[in-house]
N, C-alpha and C positions, 0 to 999 in steps of 0.2 A: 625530412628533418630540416631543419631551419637553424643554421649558425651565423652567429653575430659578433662582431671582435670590436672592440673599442678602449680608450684612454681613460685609467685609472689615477693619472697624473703621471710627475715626474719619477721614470724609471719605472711604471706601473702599465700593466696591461688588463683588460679584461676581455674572456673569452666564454662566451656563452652558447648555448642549443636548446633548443626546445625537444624536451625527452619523451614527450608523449609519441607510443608507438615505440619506442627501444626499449630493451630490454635491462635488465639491472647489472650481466655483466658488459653490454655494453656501454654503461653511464660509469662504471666501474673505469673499463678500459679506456673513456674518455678522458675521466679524470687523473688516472693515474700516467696518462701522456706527458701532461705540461713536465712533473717531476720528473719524470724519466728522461725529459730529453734535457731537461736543466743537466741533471747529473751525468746523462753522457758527456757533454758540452765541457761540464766540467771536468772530467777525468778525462779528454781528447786534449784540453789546456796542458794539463799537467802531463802529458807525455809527450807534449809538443814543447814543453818549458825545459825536460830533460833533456832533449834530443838538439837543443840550436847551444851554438857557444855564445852569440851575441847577450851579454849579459842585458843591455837594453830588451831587447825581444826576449830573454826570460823572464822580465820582470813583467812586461805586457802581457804575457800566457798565464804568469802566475797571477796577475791581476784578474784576467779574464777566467781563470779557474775558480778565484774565491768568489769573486761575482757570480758566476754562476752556482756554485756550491750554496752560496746565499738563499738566490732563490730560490733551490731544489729546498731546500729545509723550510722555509715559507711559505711555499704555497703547500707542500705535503705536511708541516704541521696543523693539525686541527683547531679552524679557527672558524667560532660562527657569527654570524651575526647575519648582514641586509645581503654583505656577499661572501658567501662560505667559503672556505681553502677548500682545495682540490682534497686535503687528507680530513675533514669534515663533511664532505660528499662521500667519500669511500665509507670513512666509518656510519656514518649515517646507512648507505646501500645494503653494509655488513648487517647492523641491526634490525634493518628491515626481514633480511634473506634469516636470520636467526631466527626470527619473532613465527 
């Protein structure tokens, strides 16, 4: 398997593999990483935002909470075009595995 990571721009990342040879729920399981670790990332923020009294480093966790919350909802929304969302690979996988 052949993975490749590269610059989408500012604040943007792009993460790629070559799928030939895996299987659909592992392209499944691929794609649905990125969100899932956004979203831990973000809810680790926001328990870490409740738990400090320093109201400066609350506002930094809760920054870093919605920022990632941002991204878990972008890339797991369904968007297609030249480079698909992670939630436009799964549903795609899903339609396939239906069909």
């Amino acid at each position: 398997m052949l993975v490749r990571f590269g610059g989408g721009g500012w604040l943007r990342a792009d993460c790629g593999y070559e799928s030939s040879g895996v299987g659909r729920g592992a392209r499944a399981a691929i794609a649905a990483a990125g969100p899932a670790a956004s979203l831990g990332a973000a809810i680790v923020s926001l328990i870490l935002a409740a738990s400090v009294s320093d109201p400066w480093m609350r506002a930094a966790l809760s920054g870093s909470a919605w920022v990632h919350g941002r991204i878990c909802v972008t890339s797991a929304w369904p968007r297609r075009g030249e480079r698909p969302s992670d939630g436009a690979q799964i549903l795609d996988l899903l339609d396939r595995s239906a069909a």
